[in-house]
C-alpha positions in Angstrom: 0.0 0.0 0.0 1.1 3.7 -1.1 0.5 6.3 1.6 -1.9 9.0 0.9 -1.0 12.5 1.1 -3.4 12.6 3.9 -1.3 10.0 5.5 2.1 11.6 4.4 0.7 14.7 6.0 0.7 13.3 9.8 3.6 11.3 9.7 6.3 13.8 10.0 8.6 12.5 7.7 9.8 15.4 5.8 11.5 18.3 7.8 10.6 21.2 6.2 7.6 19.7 5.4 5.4 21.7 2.4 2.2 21.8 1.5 1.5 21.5 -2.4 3.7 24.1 -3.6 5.3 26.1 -6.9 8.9 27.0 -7.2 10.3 27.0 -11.3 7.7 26.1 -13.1 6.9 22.9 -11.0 5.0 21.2 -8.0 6.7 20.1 -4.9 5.9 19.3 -1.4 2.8 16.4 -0.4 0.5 15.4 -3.3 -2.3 12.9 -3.6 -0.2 9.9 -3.3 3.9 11.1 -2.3 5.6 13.9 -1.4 7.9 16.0 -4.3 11.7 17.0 -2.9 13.5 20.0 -3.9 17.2 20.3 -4.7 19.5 21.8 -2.2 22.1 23.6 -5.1 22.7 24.7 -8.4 23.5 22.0 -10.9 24.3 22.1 -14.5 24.7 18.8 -16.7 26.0 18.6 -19.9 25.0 16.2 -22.1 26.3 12.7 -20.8 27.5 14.3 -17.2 26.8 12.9 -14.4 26.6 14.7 -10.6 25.6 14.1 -7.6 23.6 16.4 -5.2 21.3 16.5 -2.0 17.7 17.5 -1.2 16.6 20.4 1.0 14.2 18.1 2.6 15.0 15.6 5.7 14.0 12.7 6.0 12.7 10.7 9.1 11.6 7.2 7.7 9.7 5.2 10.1 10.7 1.4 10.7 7.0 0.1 8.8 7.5 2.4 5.7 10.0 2.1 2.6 10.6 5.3 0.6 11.3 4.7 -3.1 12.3 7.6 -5.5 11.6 8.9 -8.6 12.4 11.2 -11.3 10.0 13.8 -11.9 8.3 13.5 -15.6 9.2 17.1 -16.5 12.9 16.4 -15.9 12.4 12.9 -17.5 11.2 14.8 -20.5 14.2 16.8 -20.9 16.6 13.8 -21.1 17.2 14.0 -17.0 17.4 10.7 -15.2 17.4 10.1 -11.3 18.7 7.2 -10.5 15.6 5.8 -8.1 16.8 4.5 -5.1 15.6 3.3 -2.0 15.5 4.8 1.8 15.0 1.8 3.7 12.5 2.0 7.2 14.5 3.9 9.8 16.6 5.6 7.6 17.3 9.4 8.1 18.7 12.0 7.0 19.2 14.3 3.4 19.5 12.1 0.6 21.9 12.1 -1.7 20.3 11.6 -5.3 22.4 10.9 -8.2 21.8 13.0 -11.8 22.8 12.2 -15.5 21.7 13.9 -18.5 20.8 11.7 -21.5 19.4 14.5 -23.3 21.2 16.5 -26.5 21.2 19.8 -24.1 22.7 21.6 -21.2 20.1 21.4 -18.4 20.6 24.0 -15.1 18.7 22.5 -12.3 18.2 26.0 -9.6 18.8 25.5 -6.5 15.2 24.6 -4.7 13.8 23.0 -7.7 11.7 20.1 -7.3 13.6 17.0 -8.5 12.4 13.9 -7.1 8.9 12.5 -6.2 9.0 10.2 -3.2 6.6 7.3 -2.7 6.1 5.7 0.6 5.0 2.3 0.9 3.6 0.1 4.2 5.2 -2.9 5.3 2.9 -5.5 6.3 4.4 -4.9 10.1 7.7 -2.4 11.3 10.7 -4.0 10.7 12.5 -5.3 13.6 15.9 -4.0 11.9 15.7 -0.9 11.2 18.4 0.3 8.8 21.6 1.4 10.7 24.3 1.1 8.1 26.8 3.8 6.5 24.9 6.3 5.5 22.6 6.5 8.4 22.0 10.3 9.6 23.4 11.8 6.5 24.0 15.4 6.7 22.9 18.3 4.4 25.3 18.2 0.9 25.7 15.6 -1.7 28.2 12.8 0.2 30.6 10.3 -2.0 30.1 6.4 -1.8 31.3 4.4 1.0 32.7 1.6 0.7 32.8 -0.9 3.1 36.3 -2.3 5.0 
């Protein structure tokens, strides 16, 4: 089951938390069915580059949700590609989201544009391991892979 925004709204998952909101030319903050995540800096992709950034948004999973991420269809349109990832029940903190451009032109993403819609889905019960790895209370900026020793 996919929250509602109703849902989304009382959970406290998203620190600053928006209502439906505008900022360039697209939506952000809780919809109907997930919750749209802004971009914490200015990124410009050439075609083929590749960067990585961080949302403005925190994020407080609870241990009987999943969050999965998506692009947004107006960036998907113009050639951008988020690679969708997961933030696993118990995870917090700003995610790092990862950009290429597969389109023929230069796209500038402004800082506090929407770029990601997130979806939260219900575990049939909270999970009794709550994720506790690497990455676990990331702080604000786009952080480098870890690799494990």
């Amino acid at each position: 089951m996919i929250l509602s925004g109703q849902s989304i709204r009382k959970r406290g998952i998203f620190t600053p938390f928006h209502e439906r909101s505008k900022a360039h030319g697209m939506t952000f903050g809780v919809g109907p069915a997930g919750y749209d995540v802004r971009i914490d800096k200015k990124v410009v992709l050439r075609p083929g580059d590749f960067a990585l950034a961080a949302t403005m948004e925190r994020f407080d999973i609870p241990t009987d949700l999943i969050a999965i991420i998506h692009d947004k269809s107006t960036w998907a349109r113009k050639g951008l590609a988020l690679q969708n990832t997961v933030a696993e029940p118990g995870w917090c903190g700003y995610l790092t989201i990862e950009l290429s451009n597969h389109g023929p032109d230069i796209l500038t993403i402004e800082a506090g544009s929407p770029i990601a819609q997130v979806l939260l889905h219900v575990l049939d019960q909270a999970t009794e391991t709550p994720y506790a790895g690497k990455y676990q209370d990331q702080k604000s900026g786009a952080q480098p892979a870890l690799m494990e020793v």
